[in-house]
C-alpha positions as a Markdown table, in Angstrom:
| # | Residue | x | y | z |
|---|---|---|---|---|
| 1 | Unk | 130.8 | 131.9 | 126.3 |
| 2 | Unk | 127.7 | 129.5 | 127.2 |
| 3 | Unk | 124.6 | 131.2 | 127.6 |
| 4 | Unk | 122.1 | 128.7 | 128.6 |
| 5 | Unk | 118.3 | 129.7 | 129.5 |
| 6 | Unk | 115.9 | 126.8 | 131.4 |
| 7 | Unk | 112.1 | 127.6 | 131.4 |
| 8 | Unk | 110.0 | 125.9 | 133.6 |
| 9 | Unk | 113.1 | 123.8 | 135.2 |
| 10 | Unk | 113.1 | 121.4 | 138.2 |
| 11 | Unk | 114.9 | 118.6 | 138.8 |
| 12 | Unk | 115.2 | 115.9 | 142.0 |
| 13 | Unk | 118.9 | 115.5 | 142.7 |
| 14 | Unk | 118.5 | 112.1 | 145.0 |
| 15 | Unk | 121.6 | 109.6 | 145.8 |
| 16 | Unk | 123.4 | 110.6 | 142.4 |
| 17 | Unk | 120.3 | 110.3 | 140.1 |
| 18 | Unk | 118.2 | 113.3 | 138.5 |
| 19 | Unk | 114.3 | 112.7 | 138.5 |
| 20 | Unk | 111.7 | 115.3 | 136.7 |
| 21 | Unk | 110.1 | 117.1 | 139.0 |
| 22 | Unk | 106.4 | 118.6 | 138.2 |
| 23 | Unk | 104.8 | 118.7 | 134.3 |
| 24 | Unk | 106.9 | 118.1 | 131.6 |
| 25 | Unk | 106.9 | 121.8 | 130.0 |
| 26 | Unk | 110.1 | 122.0 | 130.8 |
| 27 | Unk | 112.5 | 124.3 | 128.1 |
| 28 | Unk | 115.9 | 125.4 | 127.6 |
| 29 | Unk | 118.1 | 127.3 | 124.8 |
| 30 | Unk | 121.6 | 127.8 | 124.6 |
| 31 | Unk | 123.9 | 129.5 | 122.8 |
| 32 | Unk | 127.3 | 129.8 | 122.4 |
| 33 | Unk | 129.4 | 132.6 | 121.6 |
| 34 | Unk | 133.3 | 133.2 | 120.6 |
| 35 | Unk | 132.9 | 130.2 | 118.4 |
| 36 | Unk | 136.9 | 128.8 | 117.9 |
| 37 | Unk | 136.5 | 125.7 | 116.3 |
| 38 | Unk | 133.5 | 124.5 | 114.3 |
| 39 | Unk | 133.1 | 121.0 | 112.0 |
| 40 | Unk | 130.8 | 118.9 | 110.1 |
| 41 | Unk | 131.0 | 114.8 | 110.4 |
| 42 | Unk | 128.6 | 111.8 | 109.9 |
| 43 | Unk | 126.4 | 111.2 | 112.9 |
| 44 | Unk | 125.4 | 107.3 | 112.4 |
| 45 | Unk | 123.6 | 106.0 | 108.9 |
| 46 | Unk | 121.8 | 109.2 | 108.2 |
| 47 | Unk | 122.9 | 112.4 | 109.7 |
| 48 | Unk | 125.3 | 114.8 | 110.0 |
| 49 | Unk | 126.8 | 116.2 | 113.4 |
| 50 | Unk | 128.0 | 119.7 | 114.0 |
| 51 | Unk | 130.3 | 120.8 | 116.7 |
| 52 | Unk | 130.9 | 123.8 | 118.0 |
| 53 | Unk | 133.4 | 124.6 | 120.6 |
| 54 | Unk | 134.7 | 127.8 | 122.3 |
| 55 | Unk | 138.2 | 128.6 | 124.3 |
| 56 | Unk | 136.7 | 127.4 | 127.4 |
| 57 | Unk | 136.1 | 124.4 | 126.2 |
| 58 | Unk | 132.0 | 124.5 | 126.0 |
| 59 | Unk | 130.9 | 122.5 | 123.2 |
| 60 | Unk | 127.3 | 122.5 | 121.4 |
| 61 | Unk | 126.8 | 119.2 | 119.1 |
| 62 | Unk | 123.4 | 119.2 | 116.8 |
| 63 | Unk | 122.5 | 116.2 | 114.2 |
| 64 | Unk | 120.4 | 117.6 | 111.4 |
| 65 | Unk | 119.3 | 115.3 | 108.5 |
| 66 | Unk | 121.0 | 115.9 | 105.0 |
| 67 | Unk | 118.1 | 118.1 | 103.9 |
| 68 | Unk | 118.3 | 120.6 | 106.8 |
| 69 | Unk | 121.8 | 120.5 | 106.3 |
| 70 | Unk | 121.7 | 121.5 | 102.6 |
| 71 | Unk | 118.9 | 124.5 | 103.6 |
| 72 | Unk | 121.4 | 125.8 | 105.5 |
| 73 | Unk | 124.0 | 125.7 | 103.0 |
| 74 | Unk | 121.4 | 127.4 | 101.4 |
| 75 | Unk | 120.8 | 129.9 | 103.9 |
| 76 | Unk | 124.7 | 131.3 | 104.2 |
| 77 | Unk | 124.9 | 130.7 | 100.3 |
| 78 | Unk | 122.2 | 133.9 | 100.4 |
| 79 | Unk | 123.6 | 135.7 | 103.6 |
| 80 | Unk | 127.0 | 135.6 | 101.2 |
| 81 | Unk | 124.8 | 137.1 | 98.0 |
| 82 | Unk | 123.2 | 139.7 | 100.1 |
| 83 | Unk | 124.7 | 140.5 | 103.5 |
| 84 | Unk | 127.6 | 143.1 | 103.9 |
| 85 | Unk | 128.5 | 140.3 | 106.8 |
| 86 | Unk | 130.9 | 138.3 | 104.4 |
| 87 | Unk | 132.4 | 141.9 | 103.1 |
């Protein structure tokens, strides 16, 4: 399942082509749940992609640099340690 929350969002839908509309404040989150496939691959000369995809077919892609990459490592190296999660 996609959640996906837009803050301050408006768009011009003219002739095909989306303009911004009003300041640029403009936000959004998503998240996606049921997560059925997940991997890690090189994203160009110096980051790393992951990509997430459910059953539906709703994919989330995000390129971190190698060092945000490794403090995550980091972070479910701990979770592992500590939280009854990986029990």
């Amino acid at each position: 399942m996609l959640a996906l929350t837009l803050e301050e969002f408006m768009v011009e839908l003219n002739d095909g082509s989306i303009k911004n509309v009003g300041p640029k404040n403009k936000a959004a989150t998503a998240k996606l749940f049921d997560v059925e496939s997940a991997e890690a691959r090189e994203f160009g000369d110096k980051r790393i992609k992951l990509v997430f995809e459910d059953e539906d077919d709703n994919e989330i892609q995000i390129s971190l640099f190698p060092e945000d990459v490794r403090s995550l490592v980091d972070d479910i190296e701990s979770l592992e340690e500590d939280s009854s999660v990986f029990e």
